[in-house]
C-alpha positions, 0 to 999 in steps of 0.5 A: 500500500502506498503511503496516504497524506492529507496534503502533498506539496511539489516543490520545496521553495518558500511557498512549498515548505511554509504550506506544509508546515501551516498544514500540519499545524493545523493537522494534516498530514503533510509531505513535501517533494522537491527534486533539488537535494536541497530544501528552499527552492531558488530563493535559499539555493539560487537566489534571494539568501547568496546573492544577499550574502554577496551584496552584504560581502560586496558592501563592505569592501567596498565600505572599507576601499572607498568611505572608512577614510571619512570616519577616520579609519585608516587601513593600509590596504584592503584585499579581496579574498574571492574564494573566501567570500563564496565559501561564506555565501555557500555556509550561509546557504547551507545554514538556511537549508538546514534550518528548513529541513530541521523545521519540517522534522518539527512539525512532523512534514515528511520530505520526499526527496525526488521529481514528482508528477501527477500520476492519477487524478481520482476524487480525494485520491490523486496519486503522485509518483515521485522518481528519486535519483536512482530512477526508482519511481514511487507512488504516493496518495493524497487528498490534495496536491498542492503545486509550488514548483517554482520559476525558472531562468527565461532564455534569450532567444538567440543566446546559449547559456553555458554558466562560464561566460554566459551565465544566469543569475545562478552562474554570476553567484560562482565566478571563480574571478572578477571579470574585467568587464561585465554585461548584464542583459535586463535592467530588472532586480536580479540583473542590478543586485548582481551587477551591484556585487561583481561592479563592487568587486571591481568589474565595469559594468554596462547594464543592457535593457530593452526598455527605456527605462530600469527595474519596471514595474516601480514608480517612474520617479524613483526609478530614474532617481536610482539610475541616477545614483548607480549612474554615480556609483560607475554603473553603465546603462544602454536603455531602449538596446536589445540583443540578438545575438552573443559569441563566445571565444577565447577572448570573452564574449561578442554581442550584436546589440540594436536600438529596440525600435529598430536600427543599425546593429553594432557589437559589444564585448564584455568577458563575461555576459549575465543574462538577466530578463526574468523568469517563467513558471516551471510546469516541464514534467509535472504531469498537468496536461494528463492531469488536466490541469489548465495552464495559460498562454503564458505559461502560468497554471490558471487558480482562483483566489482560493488557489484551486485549479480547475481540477478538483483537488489540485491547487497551485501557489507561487511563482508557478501561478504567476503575479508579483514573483517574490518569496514573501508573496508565496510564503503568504499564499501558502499559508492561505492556501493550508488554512483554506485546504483545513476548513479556514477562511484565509486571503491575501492582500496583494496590494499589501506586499512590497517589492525591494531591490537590494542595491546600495541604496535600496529600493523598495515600492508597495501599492499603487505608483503614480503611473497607476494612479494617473492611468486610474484615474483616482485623485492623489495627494504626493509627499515626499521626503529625501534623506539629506534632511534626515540627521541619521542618514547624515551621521551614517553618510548615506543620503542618496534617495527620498521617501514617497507616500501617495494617498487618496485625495478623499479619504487620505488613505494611503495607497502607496509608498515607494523609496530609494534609500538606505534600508529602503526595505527594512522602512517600508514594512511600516508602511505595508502594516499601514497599509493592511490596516487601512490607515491614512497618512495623517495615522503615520504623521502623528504615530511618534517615531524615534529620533534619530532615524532614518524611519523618520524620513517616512514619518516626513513623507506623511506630513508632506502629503498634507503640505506639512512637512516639518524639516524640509 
């Protein structure tokens, strides 16, 4: 007899794992499956947790190389010890993995360790099979599936990763040395949170998107301020450029680059190209099509707010459904989808989940930009507020960036804040728990903030949505 669970979860990532630990506490019997060897998805192997572990490495030498003087810390000279600063990323990997692993033991998730497809699709029966790496394939019963398989890199048409010269954001997290020069294609978050580290490391950096401008969908005005300041920091951007092609060679890599409106090509080298313009559901081999599980032109399997597919029993989370593709939000929707599955009522805000580039200075936007609004037609009062005037970002010596609450004209409810800045990510949950609570700017500008700090800027921003801004 095969083993029987409540509930299986495909995929291992951060909505896959929180789903099943919601679910056994509210008790049923869960599993997980994920192919990878390692729990976490791409956001703990691939993804959120090195990267951030190169950018913090990142930061500082290139705090100690070029701001330590200003404090009046003298060093003689600072070296880069690559080979040690991966090793870290890898132990700080490793550490999270772990710790998920030891979480499912807790609360008594069983993981299953190999490939898992929709075998069989019976009314409170499905049957899953699950091919570990010997080949050995086994069959599993569950009342509910529920898919988190995750994204994927999209490929470029016209060039061949090889993660050595070409390389995906999974290749860019272990060059074995600092390019001299590095291409990155897509101006979007991965694209300049990597282009950051390695630009930090001591590469030239030339940014190549498509658009006309960087890190859509953000506010438009916070997103030129940023390219302003990476501009400054050496960044290099070649807007409204697509590439159709790249060569590979001993000498690095060749790339035909044209103006994305049409025009003459011409050809860029770099030593090493990172391709950077997005990701795509991951569906390949889950048995959806014999399952009947509808997935949309774009390649998104198709759920309801419940999370349901439309195959009874079947329900999908995450990236694979599409939306905002970030950690957070499928965390968020795999617990809502546990409590829905135990008999609870559960929702998702999604005009509550904020969005955050981890660049120095960061960048972070939540609700509605300006664009929208406008395009809405809904009538809005702006305020704003830049870090020059704020006394922690002077003592700290980062006062690049503003804070920007957008709020109804009406009601003074606040539909969006959006800031580029030091710990940009950090300060805007203040405004995503406003925001669930549906408070107004004037809640924020009387709530007292603690001085000196940079969370005052926010405080700012809300007192100059009504014009009464106190330090500007």
């Amino acid at each position: 007899m095969p083993d029987t669970f409540d509930v299986i979860v495909i995929g291992g990532g951060p909505g896959g794992y929180v789903c099943a630990i919601r679910a056994a506490q509210l008790g049923l019997k869960a599993a997980v499956v994920e192919s990878r060897g390692a729990l976490g998805g791409t956001c703990t192997n691939v993804g959120c947790i090195p990267s951030k572990a190169l950018l913090q490495s990142s930061h500082l030498y290139e705090e100690a190389n070029h701001s330590f003087a200003a404090h009046g810390i003298k060093v003689s000279k600072v070296e880069l010890d690559l080979p040690t600063m991966l090793a870290r990323k890898d132990d700080v990997v490793k550490q999270n993995t772990q710790g998920i692993e030891f979480l499912l033991k807790k609360n008594k998730v069983a993981y299953i360790k190999g490939f898992a497809r929709v075998a069989k699709v019976q009314t409170g029966a499905h049957q899953i099979a699950v091919k570990d790496d010997k080949g050995t394939e086994t069959t599993y019963v569950t009342k509910y599936v529920v898919l988190a398989s995750g994204s994927e890199v999209t490929p470029l048409p016209g060039i061949t990763i090889d993660e050595k010269q070409i390389v995906s954001s999974t290749g860019a997290l272990v060059l074995s040395k600092v390019p001299k020069t590095l291409v990155v294609i897509g101006a979007g978050v991965i694209g300049l949170e990597m282009g950051s580290v390695w630009r930090r490391l001591g590469a030239e950096v030339t940014v190549i998107e498509f658009l006309d401008f960087i890190l859509p969908p953000m506010d438009g005005e916070i997103r030129k301020q940023t390219q302003r300041i990476l501009e400054k920091q050496g960044m290099k951007f070649r807007l409204g450029q697509k590439v159709t092609g790249a060569k590979t060679g001993k000498d690095g890599v060749t790339l035909t680059v044209e103006p994305a409106k049409g025009g003459a090509a011409e050809t860029v080298t770099a030593d090493v190209v990172l391709v950077a313009v997005g990701r795509r559901a991951f569906t390949t081999g889950l048995g959806l099509q014999e399952a009947g599980v509808t997935v949309s032109k774009r390649g998104f399997i198709e759920a309801d707010e419940n999370f349901q597919t439309n195959v009874e029993g079947i329900f999908a989370i995450g990236d694979v459904i599409g939306g905002q593709m970030l950690a957070h939000k499928a965390e968020d929707e795999g617990v809502a989808c546990a409590e829905i599955l135990s008999g609870h009522a559960s929702h998702i805000n999604y005009d509550a989940i904020a969005g955050v580039v981890y660049t120095w200075p960061e960048v972070a936007g939540i609700g509605k930009t300006e664009e929208q609004l406008k395009e809405a037609g809904i009538a809005y009062n702006v305020g704003k507020f830049p870090f020059t005037a704020n006394g922690r970002a002077r003592a700290n010596g980062d006062t690049d960036g503003f804070a920007k609450i957008l709020a109804d004209a009406k009601t003074d409810q606040v539909l969006g804040c959006h800031i580029v800045g030091p710990a940009a990510g950090d300060l805007i949950m203040e405004v995503a728990v406003a925001m669930e609570f549906g408070a107004s700017s004037e809640d924020i500008a009387r709530t007292c903030h603690a001085h000196p700090q940079l969370g005052e800027v926010v405080k700012e921003a809300a007192l100059a949505a009504d014009k009464r801004a106190l330090h500007i």
